[in-house]
C-alpha positions in Angstrom: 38.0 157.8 80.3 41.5 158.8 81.5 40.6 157.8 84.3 39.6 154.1 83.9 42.7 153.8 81.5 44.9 154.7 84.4 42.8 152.2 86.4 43.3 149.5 84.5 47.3 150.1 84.0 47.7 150.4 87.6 46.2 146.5 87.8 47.9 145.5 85.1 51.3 147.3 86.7 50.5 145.3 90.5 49.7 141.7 88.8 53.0 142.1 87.0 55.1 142.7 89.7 53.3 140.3 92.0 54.0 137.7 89.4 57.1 138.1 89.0 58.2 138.3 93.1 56.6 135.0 93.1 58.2 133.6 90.0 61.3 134.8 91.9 60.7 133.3 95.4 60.1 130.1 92.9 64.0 130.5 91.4 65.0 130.8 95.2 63.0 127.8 96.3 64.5 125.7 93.3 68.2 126.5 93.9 68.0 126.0 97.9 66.2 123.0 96.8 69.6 122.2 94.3 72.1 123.5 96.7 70.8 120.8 99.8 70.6 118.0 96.9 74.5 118.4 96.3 75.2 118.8 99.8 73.3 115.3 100.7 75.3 113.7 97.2 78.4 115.1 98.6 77.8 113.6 102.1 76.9 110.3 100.2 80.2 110.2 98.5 82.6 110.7 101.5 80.5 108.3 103.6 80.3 105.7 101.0 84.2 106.3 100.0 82.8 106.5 95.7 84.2 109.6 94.7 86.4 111.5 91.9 87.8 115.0 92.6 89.3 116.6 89.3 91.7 119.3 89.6 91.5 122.6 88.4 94.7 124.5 89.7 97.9 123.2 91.1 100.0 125.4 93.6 103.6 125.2 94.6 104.8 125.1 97.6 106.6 128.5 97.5 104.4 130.5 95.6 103.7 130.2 91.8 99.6 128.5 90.1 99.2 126.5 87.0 95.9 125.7 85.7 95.3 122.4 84.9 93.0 120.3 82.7 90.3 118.8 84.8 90.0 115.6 82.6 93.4 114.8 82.8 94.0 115.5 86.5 92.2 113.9 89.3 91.8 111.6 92.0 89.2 108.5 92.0 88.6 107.0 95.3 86.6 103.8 94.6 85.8 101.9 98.3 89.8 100.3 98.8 90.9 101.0 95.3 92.3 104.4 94.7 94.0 105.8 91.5 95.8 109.6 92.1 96.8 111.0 88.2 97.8 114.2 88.1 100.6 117.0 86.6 103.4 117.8 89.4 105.8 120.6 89.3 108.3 121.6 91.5 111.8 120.5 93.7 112.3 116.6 93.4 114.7 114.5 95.4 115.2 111.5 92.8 117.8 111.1 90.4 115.4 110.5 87.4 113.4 113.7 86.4 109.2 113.4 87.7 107.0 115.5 85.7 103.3 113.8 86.4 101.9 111.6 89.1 100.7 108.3 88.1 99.7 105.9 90.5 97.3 103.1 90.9 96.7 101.3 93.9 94.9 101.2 97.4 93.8 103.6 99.8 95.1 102.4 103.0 94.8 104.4 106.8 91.4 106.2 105.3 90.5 108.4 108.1 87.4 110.7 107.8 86.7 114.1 110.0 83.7 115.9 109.5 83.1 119.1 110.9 79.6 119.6 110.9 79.3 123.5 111.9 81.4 124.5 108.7 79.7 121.2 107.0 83.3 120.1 105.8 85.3 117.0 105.5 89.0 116.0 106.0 89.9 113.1 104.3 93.5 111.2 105.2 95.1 108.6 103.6 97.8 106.3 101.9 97.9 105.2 98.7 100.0 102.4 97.9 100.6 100.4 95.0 102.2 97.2 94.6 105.2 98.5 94.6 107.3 100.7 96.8 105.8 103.7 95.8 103.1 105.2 98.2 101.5 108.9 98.8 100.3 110.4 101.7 96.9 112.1 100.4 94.9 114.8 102.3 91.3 116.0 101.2 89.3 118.8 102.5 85.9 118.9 101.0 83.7 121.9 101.6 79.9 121.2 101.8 79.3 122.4 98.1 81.7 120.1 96.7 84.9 122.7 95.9 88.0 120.6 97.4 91.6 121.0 98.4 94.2 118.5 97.9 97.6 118.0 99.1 99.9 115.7 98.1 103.5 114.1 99.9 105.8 111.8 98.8 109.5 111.0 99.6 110.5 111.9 96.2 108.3 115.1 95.9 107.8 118.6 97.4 104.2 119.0 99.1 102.1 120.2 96.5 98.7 121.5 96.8 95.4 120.9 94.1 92.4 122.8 94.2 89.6 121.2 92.9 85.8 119.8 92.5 84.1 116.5 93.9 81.7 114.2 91.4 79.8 111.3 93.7 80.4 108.2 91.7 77.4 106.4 90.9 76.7 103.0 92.2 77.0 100.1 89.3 74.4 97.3 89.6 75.8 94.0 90.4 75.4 91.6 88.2 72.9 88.1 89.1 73.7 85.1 89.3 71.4 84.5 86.0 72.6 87.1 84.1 76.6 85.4 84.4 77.0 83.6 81.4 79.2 81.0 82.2 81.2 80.3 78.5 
């Protein structure tokens, strides 16, 4: 009787653990499955030029982090229109005092560079608003979506964002039909 007790254990012991190596292998499957969805999104984004990258942390040029509230500092690059609003801290060369960067306006000289061993992106460009104020922007986007951001200006010190990338979803254009006219 002992015997076919221990029997039946041991089966019960070797399904469990099969089960669960492939309920594991499954888990891996999914989040390779996940991790080459984001990559492809990310890849969309930069191509397409429909992106927002929030930042998390802002660094100083000569040493010193803040964290920073994602929904309140970002970048939003929308085809040609491009809006950079963010904290800044740090040596300023204007009379008045700058505390935040605030600007709406276009992203001229858009330059991409992929690197397709590391599976990364450098984005450079200009954005200039109707005024005289403009910013030289520089992006580098890892495949997973974690970014780097530096920003320039006349009346700033470089300053550096680390950050996240969200693909912005395409909006469906209206018809002609669905335009009402009054």
């Amino acid at each position: 009787m002992k015997k076919l007790l221990t029997i039946i254990i041991t089966l019960l012991v070797i399904s469990s653990c099969t089960t669960t190596k492939e309920a594991k292998s499954a888990r891996a499957e999914l989040r390779k499955d996940k991790k080459l969805a984001d990559q492809v999104m990310v890849k969309n984004a930069v191509e397409s030029r429909r992106f927002l990258v929030k930042f998390d942390r802002i660094y100083f040029r000569y040493g010193g982090i803040i964290e920073l509230i994602p929904r309140a500092n970002y970048l939003i690059v929308d085809r040609d229109k491009a809006i950079l609003n963010t904290a800044y801290m740090g040596r300023q060369f204007d009379i008045k005092a700058i505390a935040a960067i605030d600007i709406r306006g276009r992203a001229l000289d858009y330059a991409v560079t992929d690197n397709l061993s590391k599976g990364s992106y450098e984005i450079k460009m200009k954005v200039k608003n109707n005024g005289s104020s403009s910013f030289d922007v520089f992006v580098r986007i890892s495949k997973d979506g974690s970014c780097t951001t530096s920003v320039s200006n006349l009346k700033i010190d470089d300053v550096t964002y680390d950050g996240y990338l969200i693909p912005l979803k395409d909006q469906p254009s209206a018809t002609p039909e669905e335009v009402n006219p009054i």
